[in-house]
N, C-alpha and C positions, 0 to 999 in steps of 0.2 A: 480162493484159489489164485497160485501166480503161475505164472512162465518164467521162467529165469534162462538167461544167455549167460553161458558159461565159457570162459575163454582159458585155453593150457599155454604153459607156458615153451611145452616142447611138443611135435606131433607125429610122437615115436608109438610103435604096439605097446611098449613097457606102460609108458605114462598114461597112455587110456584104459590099458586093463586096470591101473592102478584105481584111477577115477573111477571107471564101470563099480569095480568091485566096492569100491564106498559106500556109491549112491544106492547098489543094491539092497542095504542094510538097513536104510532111512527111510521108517514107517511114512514119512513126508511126501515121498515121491511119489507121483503116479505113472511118470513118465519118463524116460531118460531114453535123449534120441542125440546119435550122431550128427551134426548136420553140415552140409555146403551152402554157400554165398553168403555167409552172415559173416561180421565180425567173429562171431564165437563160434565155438568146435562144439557145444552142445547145448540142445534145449531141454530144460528140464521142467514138469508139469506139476506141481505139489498143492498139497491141500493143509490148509493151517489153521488152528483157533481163531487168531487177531494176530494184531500187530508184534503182540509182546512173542510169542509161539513163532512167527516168523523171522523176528529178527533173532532172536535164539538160534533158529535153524542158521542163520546165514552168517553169522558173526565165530559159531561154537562148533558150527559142524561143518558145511560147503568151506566157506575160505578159508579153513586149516586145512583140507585137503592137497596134499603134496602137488606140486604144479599149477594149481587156479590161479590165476593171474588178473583175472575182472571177471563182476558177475553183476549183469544188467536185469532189474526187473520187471513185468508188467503184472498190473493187477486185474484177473476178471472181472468185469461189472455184471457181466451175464453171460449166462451160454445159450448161446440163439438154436443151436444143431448140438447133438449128440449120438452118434451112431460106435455101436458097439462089434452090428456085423456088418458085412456086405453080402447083398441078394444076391448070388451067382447064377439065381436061374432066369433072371431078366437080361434081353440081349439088345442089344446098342444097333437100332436099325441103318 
Protein backbone atom coordinates (compact mmCIF):
# COMPACT_ATOMS: atom_id res chain seq x y z
CA UNK A 1 0.00 0.00 0.00
CA UNK A 2 1.32 3.63 -0.87
CA UNK A 3 0.09 7.23 -0.47
CA UNK A 4 0.89 9.23 -3.34
CA UNK A 5 0.88 13.37 -3.31
CA UNK A 6 -0.16 14.41 -6.39
CA UNK A 7 0.44 17.95 -7.58
CA UNK A 8 -1.67 19.79 -10.95
CA UNK A 9 -0.36 21.81 -12.88
CA UNK A 10 -3.47 24.37 -13.00
CA UNK A 11 -6.21 24.53 -10.19
CA UNK A 12 -9.25 25.04 -12.35
CA UNK A 13 -12.82 22.68 -11.98
CA UNK A 14 -11.86 21.56 -15.60
CA UNK A 15 -8.36 20.12 -14.69
CA UNK A 16 -9.63 18.28 -11.44
CA UNK A 17 -12.65 16.76 -12.88
CA UNK A 18 -10.31 15.65 -15.56
CA UNK A 19 -8.01 14.03 -12.91
CA UNK A 20 -11.14 12.83 -10.63
CA UNK A 21 -12.49 11.06 -13.57
CA UNK A 22 -9.03 9.13 -14.26
CA UNK A 23 -8.24 8.00 -10.91
CA UNK A 24 -11.81 6.80 -10.83
CA UNK A 25 -11.08 4.06 -13.32
CA UNK A 26 -7.87 2.76 -11.66
CA UNK A 27 -8.52 -0.80 -9.97
CA UNK A 28 -5.31 0.68 -7.88
CA UNK A 29 -6.92 3.36 -5.93
CA UNK A 30 -8.58 3.07 -2.85
CA UNK A 31 -8.63 6.63 -2.16
CA UNK A 32 -8.65 9.89 -3.98
CA UNK A 33 -8.88 12.83 -1.61
CA UNK A 34 -8.81 16.60 -2.50
CA UNK A 35 -6.42 18.16 -0.03
CA UNK A 36 -5.06 21.74 1.68
CA UNK A 37 -1.69 22.64 3.26
CA UNK A 38 0.37 20.09 1.36
CA UNK A 39 2.53 20.88 -1.53
CA UNK A 40 0.05 18.70 -3.59
CA UNK A 41 -3.79 19.12 -4.51
CA UNK A 42 -4.34 15.45 -3.93
CA UNK A 43 -3.67 12.32 -1.76
CA UNK A 44 -4.12 9.28 -3.19
CA UNK A 45 -4.39 5.59 -1.30
CA UNK A 46 -3.52 2.43 -3.63
CA UNK A 47 -2.80 -0.97 -3.25
CA UNK A 48 -0.27 -2.80 -5.52
CA UNK A 49 1.52 -6.30 -6.03
CA UNK A 50 5.38 -5.20 -5.61
CA UNK A 51 7.32 -2.88 -6.89
CA UNK A 52 7.11 -3.79 -10.52
CA UNK A 53 2.80 -3.35 -10.36
CA UNK A 54 3.64 0.00 -8.85
CA UNK A 55 5.78 1.63 -10.85
CA UNK A 56 3.77 0.50 -13.78
CA UNK A 57 0.93 2.30 -12.05
CA UNK A 58 2.90 5.52 -11.81
CA UNK A 59 5.08 5.79 -14.84
CA UNK A 60 2.02 4.40 -17.53
CA UNK A 61 -0.95 5.49 -15.83
CA UNK A 62 -0.78 8.64 -13.01
CA UNK A 63 1.95 10.81 -14.73
CA UNK A 64 0.31 10.62 -18.16
CA UNK A 65 -2.59 11.98 -16.72
CA UNK A 66 -3.16 15.55 -18.28
CA UNK A 67 -1.84 18.20 -15.81
CA UNK A 68 0.33 16.00 -12.91
CA UNK A 69 3.13 17.84 -12.60
CA UNK A 70 4.84 15.87 -9.42
CA UNK A 71 3.98 12.81 -7.68
CA UNK A 72 5.54 12.07 -4.15
CA UNK A 73 5.31 8.68 -2.52
CA UNK A 74 5.18 7.04 0.81
CA UNK A 75 5.09 3.48 1.45
CA UNK A 76 2.92 1.65 4.26
CA UNK A 77 4.91 -0.49 6.66
CA UNK A 78 1.86 -1.12 8.74
CA UNK A 79 -1.46 -0.08 9.49
CA UNK A 80 -1.67 0.47 13.27
CA UNK A 81 -5.84 1.79 13.11
CA UNK A 82 -8.42 0.97 10.45
CA UNK A 83 -11.87 2.10 10.97
CA UNK A 84 -14.45 1.86 8.27
CA UNK A 85 -17.34 3.42 10.31
CA UNK A 86 -17.96 5.98 12.88
CA UNK A 87 -20.06 5.09 16.13
CA UNK A 88 -22.63 7.94 16.12
CA UNK A 89 -24.36 6.79 19.11
CA UNK A 90 -21.40 7.54 21.37
CA UNK A 91 -21.38 11.24 22.81
CA UNK A 92 -18.32 13.47 23.40
CA UNK A 93 -18.83 14.26 27.27
Amino acid sequence: MALIHVSMDLHTPARFANFEAAVKVLPEVLECLLITGQEADYQLKVAVRDMDHYQSLLLNRLSGIEGVTGVHSSFVLRQVLVKTALDVSTRAE
